[in-house]
C-alpha positions in Angstrom: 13.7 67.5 -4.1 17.4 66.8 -3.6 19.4 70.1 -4.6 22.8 71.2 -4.2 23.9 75.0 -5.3 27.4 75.3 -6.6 29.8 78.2 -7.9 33.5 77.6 -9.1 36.3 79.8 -9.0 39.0 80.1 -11.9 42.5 81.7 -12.3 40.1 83.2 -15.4 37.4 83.2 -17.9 38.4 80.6 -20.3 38.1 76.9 -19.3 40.6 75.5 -22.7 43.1 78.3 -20.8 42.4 78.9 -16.9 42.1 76.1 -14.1 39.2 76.0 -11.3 40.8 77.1 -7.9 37.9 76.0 -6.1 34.2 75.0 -6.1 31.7 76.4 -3.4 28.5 74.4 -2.8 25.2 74.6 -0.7 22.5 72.1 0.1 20.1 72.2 2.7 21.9 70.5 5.8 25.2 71.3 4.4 28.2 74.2 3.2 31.2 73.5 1.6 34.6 74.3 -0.3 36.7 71.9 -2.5 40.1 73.4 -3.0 43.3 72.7 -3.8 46.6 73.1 -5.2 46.1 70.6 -7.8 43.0 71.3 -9.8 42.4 67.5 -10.3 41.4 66.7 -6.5 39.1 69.8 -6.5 37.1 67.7 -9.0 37.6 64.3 -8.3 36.0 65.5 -4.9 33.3 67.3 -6.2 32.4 64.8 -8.7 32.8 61.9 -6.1 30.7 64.2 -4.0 27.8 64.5 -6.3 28.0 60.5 -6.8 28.0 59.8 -3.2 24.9 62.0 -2.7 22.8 61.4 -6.0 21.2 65.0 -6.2 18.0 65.7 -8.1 19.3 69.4 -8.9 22.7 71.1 -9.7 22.0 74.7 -9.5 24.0 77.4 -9.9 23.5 81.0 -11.4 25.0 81.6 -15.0 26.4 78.1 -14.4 25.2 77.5 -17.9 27.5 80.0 -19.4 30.7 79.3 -16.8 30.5 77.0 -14.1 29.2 73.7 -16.1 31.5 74.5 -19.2 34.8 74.8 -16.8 33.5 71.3 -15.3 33.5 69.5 -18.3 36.4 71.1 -20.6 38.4 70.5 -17.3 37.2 67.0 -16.1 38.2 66.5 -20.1 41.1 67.6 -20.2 42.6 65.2 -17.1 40.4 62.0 -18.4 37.9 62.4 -15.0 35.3 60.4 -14.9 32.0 62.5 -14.2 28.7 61.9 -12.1 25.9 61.3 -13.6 24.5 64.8 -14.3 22.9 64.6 -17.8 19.6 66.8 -17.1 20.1 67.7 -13.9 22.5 71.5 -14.2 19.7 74.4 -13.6 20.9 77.9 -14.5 18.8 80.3 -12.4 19.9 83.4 -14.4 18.8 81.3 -17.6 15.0 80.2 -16.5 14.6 84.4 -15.0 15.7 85.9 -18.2 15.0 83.4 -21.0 18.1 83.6 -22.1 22.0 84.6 -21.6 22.2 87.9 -23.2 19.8 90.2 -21.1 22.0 91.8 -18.4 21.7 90.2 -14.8 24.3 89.8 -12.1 23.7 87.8 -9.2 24.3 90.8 -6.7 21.3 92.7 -8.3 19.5 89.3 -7.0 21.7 90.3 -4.1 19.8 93.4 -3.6 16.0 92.2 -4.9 16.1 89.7 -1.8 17.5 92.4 0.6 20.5 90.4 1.7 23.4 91.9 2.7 26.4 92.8 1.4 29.8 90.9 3.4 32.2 93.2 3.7 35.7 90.7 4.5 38.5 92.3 2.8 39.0 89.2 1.0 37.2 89.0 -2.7 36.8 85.4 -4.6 40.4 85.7 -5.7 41.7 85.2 -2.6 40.8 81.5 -2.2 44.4 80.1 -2.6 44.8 81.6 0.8 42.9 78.2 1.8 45.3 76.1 0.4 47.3 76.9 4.1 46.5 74.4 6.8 47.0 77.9 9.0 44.3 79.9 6.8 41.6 77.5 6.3 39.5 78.9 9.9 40.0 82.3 8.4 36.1 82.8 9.1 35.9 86.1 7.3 37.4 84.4 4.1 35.3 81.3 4.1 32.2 83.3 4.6 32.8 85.5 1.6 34.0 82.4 -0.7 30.1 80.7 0.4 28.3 84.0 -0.4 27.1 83.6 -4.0 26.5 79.9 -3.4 23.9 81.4 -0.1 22.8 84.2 -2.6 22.2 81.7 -5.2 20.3 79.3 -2.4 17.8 81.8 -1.3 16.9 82.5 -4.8 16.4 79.5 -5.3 14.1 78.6 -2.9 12.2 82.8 -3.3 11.8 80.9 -7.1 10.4 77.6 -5.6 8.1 79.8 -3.3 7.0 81.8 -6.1 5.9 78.6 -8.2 8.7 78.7 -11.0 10.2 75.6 -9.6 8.5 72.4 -8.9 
């Protein structure tokens, strides 16, 4: 099956208020991070991405509580036309727990698997810094911002070995 991981990045928590800085994504043969100063060509790329490549699975952890509502108010908002995703969005958090209240943070996932900890100097926040043609081979930097979407891969496939996903 045909599965990309993604995470965005906001300037906060509130998609009607705060703008995606970036989106982070993950699929088997490939990493990547769509950012920009303008907010409108980090989606038109990731939705022209997810077009170009037709996956069977958008995955992401909590996405159903965060990521997937900042897509949409957002894409909204500037009139973007969307990929085809109806049915496709998998919150990994959501199928563990049953639901989005019980307490669960991707880094305890973090610890389950035994993965370790980056330790950069840089934190999510810092992703702007990419926005420089001079910054973007900041190795450190890039490595952090691609964690959760690697944290959020291996769990993904722990949940496919494990038989919770087809």
């Amino acid at each position: 099956m045909k599965a990309l991981v993604f995470d965005i990045s906001s300037e906060g928590l509130e998609p009607v208020q705060h703008r995606i800085v970036g989106i982070t994504i993950k699929t088997e043969l490939e990493e990547k991070i769509f950012t920009d100063r303008e907010e409108t060509k980090v989606l038109v790329d990731f939705w022209k991405y997810l077009n170009d490549n037709n996956f069977e699975m958008i995955i992401g952890f909590n996405s159903n509580g965060f990521d997937v509502p900042f897509l949409l108010v957002r894409s909204v908002k500037y009139g973007l036309k969307m990929a085809n995703v109806k049915d496709k969005f998998m919150d990994l958090r959501k199928m563990i727990f049953g639901d989005e209240h019980r307490k669960g943070k991707l880094q305890d996932f973090q610890n389950l698997l035994g993965i370790e900890k980056l330790k950069s100097g840089f934190a999510k926040s810092h992703m702007s810094l990419l926005w420089d043609e001079k910054a973007r081979h900041i190795e450190n930097l890039n490595d952090l911002l691609l964690q959760d979407v690697r944290i959020t891969w291996e769990l993904y496939l722990k949940m496919k070995e494990v038989g919770m996903i087809g």
